[in-house]
The first five atom37 places (N, CA, C, CB, O) and aatype in JSON, in Angstrom:
{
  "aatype": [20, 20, 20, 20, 20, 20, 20, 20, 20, 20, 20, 20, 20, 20, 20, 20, 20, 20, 20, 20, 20, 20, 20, 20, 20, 20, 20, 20, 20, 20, 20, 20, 20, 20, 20, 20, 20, 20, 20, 20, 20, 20, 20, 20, 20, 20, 20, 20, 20, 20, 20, 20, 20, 20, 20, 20, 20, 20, 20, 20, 20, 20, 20, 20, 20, 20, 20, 20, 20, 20, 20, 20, 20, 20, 20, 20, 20, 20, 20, 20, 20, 20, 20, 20, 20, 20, 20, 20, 20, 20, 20],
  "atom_mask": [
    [1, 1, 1, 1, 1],
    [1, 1, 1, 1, 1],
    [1, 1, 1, 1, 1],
    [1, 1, 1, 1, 1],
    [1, 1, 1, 1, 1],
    [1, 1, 1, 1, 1],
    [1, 1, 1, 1, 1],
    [1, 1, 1, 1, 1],
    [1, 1, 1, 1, 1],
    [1, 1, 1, 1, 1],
    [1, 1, 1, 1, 1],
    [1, 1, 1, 1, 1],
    [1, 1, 1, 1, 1],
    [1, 1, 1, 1, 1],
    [1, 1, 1, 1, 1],
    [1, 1, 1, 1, 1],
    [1, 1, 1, 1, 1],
    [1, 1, 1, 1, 1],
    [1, 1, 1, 1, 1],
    [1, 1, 1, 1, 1],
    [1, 1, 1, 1, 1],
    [1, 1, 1, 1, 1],
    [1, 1, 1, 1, 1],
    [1, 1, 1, 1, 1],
    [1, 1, 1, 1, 1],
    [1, 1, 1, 1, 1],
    [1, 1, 1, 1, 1],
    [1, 1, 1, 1, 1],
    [1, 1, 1, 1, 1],
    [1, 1, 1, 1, 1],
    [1, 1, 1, 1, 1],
    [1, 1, 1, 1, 1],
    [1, 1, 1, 1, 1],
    [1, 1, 1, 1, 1],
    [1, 1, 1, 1, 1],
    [1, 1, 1, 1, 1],
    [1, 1, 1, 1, 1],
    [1, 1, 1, 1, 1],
    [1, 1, 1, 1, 1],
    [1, 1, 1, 1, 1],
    [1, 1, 1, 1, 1],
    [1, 1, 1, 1, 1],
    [1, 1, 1, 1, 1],
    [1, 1, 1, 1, 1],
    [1, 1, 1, 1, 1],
    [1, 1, 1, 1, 1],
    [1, 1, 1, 1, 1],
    [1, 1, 1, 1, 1],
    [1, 1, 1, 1, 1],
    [1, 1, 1, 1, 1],
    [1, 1, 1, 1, 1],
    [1, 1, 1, 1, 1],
    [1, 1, 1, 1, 1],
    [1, 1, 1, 1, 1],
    [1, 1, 1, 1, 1],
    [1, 1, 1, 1, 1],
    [1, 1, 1, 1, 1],
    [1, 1, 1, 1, 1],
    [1, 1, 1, 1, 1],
    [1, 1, 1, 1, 1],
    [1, 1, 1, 1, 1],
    [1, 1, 1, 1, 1],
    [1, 1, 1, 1, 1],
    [1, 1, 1, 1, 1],
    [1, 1, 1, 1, 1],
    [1, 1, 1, 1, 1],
    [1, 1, 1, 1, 1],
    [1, 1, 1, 1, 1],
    [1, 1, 1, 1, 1],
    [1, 1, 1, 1, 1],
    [1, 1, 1, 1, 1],
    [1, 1, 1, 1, 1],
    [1, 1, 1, 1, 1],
    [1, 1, 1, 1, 1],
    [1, 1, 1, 1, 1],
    [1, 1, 1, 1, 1],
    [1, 1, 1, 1, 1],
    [1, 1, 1, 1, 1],
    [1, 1, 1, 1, 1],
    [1, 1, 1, 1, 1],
    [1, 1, 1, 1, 1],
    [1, 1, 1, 1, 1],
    [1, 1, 1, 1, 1],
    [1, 1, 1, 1, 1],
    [1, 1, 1, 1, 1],
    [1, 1, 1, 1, 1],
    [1, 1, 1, 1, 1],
    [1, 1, 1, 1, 1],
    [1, 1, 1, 1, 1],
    [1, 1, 1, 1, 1],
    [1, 1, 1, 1, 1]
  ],
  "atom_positions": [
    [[-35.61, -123.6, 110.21], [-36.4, -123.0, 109.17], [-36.77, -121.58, 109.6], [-37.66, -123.85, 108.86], [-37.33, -121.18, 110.62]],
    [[-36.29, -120.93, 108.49], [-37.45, -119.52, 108.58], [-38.76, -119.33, 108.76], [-37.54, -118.87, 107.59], [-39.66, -119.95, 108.2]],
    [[-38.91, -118.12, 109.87], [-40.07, -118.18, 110.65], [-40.52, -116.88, 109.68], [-39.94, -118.06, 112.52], [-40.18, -116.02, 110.49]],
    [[-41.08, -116.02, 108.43], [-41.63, -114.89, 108.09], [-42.88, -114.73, 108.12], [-41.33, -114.6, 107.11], [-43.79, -115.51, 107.84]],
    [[-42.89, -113.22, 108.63], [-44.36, -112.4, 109.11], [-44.4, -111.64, 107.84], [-44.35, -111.26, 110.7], [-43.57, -111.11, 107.11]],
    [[-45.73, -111.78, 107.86], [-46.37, -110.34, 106.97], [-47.45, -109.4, 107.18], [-46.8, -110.67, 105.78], [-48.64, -109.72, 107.11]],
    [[-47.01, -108.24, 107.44], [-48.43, -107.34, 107.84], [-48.84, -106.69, 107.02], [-48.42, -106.4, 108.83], [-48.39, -105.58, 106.73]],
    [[-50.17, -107.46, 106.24], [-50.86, -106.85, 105.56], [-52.0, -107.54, 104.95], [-50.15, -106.32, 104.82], [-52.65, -108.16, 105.8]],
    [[-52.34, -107.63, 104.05], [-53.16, -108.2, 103.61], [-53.08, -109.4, 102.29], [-53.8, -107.21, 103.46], [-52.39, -109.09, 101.32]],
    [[-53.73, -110.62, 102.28], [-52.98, -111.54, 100.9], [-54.28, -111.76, 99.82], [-52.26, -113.48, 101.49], [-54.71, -112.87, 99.54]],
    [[-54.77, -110.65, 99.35], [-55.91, -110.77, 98.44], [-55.26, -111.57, 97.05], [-56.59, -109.14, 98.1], [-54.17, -111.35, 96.52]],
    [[-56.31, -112.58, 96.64], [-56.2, -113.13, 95.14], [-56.53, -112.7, 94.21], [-56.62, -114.04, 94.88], [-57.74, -112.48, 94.2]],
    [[-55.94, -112.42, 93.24], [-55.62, -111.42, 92.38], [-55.66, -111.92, 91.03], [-54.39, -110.86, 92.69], [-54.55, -111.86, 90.49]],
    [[-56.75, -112.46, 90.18], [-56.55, -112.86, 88.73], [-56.06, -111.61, 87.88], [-57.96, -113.45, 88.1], [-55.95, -111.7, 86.65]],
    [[-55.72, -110.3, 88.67], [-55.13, -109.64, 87.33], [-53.95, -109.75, 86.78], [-55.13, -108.49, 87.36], [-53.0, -109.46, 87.5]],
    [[-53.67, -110.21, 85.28], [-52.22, -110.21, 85.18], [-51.34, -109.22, 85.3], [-51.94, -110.58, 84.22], [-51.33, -108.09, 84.82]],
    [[-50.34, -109.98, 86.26], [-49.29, -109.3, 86.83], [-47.77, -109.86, 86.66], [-49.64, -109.23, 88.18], [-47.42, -110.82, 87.34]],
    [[-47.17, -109.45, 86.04], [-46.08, -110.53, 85.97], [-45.3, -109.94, 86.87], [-45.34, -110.86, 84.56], [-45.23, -108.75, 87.17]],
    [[-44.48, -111.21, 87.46], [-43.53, -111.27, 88.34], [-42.05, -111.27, 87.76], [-43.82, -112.38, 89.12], [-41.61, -112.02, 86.89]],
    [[-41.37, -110.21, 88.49], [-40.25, -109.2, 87.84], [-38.97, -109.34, 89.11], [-41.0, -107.23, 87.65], [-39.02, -109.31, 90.34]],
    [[-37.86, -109.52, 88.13], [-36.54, -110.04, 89.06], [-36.88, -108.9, 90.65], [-34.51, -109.54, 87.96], [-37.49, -107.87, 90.91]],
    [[-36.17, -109.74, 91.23], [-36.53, -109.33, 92.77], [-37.76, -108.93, 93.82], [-35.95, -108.44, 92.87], [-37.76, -108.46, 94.96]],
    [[-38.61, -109.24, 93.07], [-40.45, -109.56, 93.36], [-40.1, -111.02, 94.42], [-41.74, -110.14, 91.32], [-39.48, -112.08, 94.42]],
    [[-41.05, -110.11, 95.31], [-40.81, -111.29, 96.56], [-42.71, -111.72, 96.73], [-39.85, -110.32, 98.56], [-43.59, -110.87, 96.86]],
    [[-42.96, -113.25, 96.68], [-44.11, -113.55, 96.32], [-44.83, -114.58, 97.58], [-43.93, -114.17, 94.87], [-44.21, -114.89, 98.6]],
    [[-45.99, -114.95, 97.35], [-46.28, -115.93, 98.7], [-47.13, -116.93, 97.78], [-47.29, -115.12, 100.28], [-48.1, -116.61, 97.09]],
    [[-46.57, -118.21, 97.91], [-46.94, -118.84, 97.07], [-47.76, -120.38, 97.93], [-45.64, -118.95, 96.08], [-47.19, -121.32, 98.48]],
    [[-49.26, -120.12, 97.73], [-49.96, -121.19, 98.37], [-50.36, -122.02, 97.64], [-50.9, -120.9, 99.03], [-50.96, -121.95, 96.57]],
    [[-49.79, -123.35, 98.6], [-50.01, -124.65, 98.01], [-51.15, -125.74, 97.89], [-49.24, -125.18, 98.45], [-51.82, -125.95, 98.9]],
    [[-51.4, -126.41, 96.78], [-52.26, -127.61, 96.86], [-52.0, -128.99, 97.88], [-52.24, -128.06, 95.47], [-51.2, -129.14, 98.8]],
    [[-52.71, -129.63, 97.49], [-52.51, -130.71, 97.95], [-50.79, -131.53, 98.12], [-53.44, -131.32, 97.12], [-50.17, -131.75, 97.08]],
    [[-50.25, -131.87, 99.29], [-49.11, -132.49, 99.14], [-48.09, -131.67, 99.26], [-49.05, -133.11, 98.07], [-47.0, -132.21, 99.4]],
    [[-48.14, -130.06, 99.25], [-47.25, -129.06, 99.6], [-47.35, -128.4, 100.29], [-46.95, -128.47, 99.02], [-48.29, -128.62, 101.06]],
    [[-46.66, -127.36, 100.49], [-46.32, -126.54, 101.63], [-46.45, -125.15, 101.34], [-45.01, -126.79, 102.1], [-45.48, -125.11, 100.58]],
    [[-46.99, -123.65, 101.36], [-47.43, -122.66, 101.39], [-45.74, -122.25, 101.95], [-48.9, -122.49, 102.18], [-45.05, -122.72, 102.86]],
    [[-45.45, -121.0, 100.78], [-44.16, -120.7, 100.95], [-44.01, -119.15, 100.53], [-43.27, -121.7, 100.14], [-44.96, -118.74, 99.87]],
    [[-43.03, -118.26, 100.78], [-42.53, -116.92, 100.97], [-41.51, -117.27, 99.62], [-41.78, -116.48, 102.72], [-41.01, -118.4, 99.65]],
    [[-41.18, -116.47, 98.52], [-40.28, -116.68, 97.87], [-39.18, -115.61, 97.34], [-40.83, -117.24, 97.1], [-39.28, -114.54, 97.94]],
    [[-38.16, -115.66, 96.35], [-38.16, -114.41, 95.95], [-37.73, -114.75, 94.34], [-37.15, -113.42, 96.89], [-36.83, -115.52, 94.02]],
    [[-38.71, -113.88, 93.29], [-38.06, -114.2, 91.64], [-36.3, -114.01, 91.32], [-38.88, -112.91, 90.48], [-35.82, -112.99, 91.81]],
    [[-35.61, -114.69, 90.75], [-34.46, -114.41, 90.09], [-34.88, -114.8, 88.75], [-33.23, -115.09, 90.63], [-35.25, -115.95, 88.53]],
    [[-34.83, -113.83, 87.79], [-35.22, -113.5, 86.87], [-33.8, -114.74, 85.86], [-35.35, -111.64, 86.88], [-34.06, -115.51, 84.93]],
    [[-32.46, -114.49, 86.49], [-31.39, -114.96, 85.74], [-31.59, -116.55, 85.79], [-29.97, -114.42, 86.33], [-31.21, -117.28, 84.87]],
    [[-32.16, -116.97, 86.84], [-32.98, -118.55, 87.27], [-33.66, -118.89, 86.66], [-33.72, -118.81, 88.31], [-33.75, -120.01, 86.17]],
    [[-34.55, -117.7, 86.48], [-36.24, -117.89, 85.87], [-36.8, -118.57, 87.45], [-36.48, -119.38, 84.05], [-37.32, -119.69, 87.5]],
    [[-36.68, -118.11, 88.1], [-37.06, -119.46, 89.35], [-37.65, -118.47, 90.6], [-35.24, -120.6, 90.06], [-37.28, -117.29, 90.65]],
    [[-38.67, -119.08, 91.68], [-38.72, -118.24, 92.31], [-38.24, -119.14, 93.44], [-39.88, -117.5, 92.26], [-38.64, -120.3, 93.41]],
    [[-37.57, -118.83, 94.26], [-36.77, -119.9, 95.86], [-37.3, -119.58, 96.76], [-35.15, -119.78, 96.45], [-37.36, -118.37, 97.0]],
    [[-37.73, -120.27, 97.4], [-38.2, -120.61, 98.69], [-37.25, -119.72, 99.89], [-38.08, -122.33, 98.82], [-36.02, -119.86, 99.9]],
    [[-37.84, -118.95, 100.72], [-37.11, -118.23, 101.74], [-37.66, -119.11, 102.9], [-37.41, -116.52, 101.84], [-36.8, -119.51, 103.68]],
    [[-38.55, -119.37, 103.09], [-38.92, -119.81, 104.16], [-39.26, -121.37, 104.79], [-39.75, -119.15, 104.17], [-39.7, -121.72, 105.89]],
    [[-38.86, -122.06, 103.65], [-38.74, -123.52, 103.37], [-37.35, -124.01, 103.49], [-39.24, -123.85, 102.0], [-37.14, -125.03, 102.83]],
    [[-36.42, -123.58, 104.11], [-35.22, -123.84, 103.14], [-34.67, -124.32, 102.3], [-34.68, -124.02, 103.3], [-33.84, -125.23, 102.3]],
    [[-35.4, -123.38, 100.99], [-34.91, -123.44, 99.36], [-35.65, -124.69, 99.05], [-33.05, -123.6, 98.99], [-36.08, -124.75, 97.9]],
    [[-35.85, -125.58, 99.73], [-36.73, -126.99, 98.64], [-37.44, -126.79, 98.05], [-37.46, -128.04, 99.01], [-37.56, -127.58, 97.12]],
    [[-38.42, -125.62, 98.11], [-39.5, -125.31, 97.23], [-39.38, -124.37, 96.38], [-40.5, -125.05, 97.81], [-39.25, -123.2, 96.75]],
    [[-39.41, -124.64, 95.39], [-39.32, -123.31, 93.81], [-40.55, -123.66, 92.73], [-37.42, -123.57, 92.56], [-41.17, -124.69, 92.45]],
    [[-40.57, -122.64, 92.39], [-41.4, -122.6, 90.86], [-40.7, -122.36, 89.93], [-42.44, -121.64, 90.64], [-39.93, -121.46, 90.27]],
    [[-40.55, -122.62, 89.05], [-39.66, -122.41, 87.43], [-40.45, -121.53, 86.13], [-39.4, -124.19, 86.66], [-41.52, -121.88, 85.63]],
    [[-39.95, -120.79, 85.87], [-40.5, -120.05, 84.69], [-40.35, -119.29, 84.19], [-41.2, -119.77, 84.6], [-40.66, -118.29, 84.84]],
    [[-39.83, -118.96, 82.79], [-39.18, -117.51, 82.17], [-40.46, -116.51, 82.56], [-38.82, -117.54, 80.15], [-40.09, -115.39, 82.92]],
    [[-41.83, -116.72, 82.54], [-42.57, -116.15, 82.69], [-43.7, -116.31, 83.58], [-42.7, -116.03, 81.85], [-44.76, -116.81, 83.2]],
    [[-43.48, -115.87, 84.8], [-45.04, -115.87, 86.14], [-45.98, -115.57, 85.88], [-45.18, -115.05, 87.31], [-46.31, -115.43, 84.71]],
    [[-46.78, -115.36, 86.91], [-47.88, -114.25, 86.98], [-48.69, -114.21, 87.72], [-48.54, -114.09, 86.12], [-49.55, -114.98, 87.3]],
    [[-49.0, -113.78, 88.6], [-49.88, -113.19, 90.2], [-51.0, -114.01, 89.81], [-50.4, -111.16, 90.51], [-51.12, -113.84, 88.59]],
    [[-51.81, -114.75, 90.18], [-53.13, -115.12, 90.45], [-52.98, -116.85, 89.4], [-54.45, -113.62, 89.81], [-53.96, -117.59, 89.36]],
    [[-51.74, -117.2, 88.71], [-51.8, -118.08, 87.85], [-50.8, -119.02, 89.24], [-51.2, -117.61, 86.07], [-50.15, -118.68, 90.22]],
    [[-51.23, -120.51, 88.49], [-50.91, -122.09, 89.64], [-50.27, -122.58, 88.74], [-52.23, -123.32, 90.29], [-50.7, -122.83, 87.61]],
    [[-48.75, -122.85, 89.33], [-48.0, -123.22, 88.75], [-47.37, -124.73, 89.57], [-47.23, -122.04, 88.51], [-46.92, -124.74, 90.71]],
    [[-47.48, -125.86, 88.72], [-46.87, -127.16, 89.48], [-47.61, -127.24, 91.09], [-44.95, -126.95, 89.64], [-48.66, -127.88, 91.02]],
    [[-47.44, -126.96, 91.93], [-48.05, -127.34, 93.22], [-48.56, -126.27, 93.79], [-47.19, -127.97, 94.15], [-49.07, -126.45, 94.9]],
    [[-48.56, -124.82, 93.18], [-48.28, -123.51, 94.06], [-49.41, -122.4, 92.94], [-46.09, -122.98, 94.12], [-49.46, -122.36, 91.71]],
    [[-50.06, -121.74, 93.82], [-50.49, -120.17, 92.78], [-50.1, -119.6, 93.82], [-52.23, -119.62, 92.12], [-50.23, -119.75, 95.03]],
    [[-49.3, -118.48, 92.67], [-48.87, -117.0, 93.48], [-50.09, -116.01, 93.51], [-47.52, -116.12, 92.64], [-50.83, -115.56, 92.63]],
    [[-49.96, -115.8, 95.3], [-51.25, -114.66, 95.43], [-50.77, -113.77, 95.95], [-52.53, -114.92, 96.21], [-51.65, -112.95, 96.18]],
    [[-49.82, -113.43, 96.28], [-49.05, -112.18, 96.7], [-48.03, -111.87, 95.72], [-48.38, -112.33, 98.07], [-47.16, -112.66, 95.34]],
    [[-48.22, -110.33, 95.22], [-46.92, -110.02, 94.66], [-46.42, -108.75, 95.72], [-47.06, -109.57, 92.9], [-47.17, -108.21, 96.53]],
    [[-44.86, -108.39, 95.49], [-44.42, -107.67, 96.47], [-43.07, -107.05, 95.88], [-44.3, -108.53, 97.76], [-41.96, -107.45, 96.26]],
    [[-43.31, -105.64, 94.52], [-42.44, -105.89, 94.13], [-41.17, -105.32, 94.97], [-42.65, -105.62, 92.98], [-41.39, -104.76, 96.04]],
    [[-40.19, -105.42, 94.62], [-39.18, -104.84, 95.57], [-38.58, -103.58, 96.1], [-38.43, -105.22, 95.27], [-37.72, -103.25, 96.92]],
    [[-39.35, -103.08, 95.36], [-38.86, -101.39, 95.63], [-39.98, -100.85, 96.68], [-38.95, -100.26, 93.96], [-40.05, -99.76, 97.24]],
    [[-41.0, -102.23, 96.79], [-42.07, -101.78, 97.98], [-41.99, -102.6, 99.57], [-43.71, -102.12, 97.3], [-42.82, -102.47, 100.48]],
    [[-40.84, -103.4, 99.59], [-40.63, -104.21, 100.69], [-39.28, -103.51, 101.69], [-40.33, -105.79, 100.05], [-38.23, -102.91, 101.43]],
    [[-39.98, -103.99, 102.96], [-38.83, -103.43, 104.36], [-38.5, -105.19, 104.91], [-39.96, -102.05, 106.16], [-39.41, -105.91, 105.32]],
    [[-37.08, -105.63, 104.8], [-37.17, -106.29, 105.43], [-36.31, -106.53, 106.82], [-37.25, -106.93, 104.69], [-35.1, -106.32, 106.93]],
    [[-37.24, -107.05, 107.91], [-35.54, -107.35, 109.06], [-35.5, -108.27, 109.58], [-35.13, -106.54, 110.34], [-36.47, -108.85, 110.07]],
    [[-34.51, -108.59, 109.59], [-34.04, -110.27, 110.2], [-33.45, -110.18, 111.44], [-32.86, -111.15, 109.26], [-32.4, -109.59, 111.7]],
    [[-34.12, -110.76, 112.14], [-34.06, -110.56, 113.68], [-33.57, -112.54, 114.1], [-36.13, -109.8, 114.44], [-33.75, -113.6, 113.5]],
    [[-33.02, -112.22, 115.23], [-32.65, -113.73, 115.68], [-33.87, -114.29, 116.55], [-31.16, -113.77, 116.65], [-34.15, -113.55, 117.49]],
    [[-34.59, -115.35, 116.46], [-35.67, -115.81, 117.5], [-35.27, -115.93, 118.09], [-36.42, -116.61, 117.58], [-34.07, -116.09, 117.89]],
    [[-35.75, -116.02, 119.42], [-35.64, -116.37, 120.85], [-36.53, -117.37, 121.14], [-35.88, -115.29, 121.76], [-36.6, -117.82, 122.28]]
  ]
}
């Protein structure tokens, strides 16, 4: 499993925000799930799990930052034109 870091901050956010193809999100879970890193495909409607491997998704023509969807509210949005990412091998 993927190990992802984030440096910064994960404030909750009731403002609507919709989540837009290639918006990479952090989606924390209720009861019975697992707190997950994702990324939207808009052509899915879906957001996939990066750091779960893929078992965990949300479904929806339409998101939105601070709204709980099935097991998960998204409290991070990250849209993509604002993310660095690097994939490094653990040791």
């Amino acid at each position: 499993m993927a190990k992802i870091e984030f440096k910064g901050d994960l404030p909750l956010s009731k403002k609507e925000n919709r989540i837009k193809q290639g918006d990479y999100v952090y989606c924390k879970a209720s009861t019975g799930a697992l707190h997950f890193w994702g990324i939207y495909n808009s052509s899915l409607e879906t957001v996939i799990a990066l750091d779960g491997g893929g078992c965990d998704y949300i479904k929806g023509a339409e998101l939105y930052l601070g709204e709980t969807y099935s097991h998960w509210t998204i409290i991070k949005r990250i849209p993509s034109r604002n993310i660095k990412i690097i994939i490094e091998e653990a040791s």
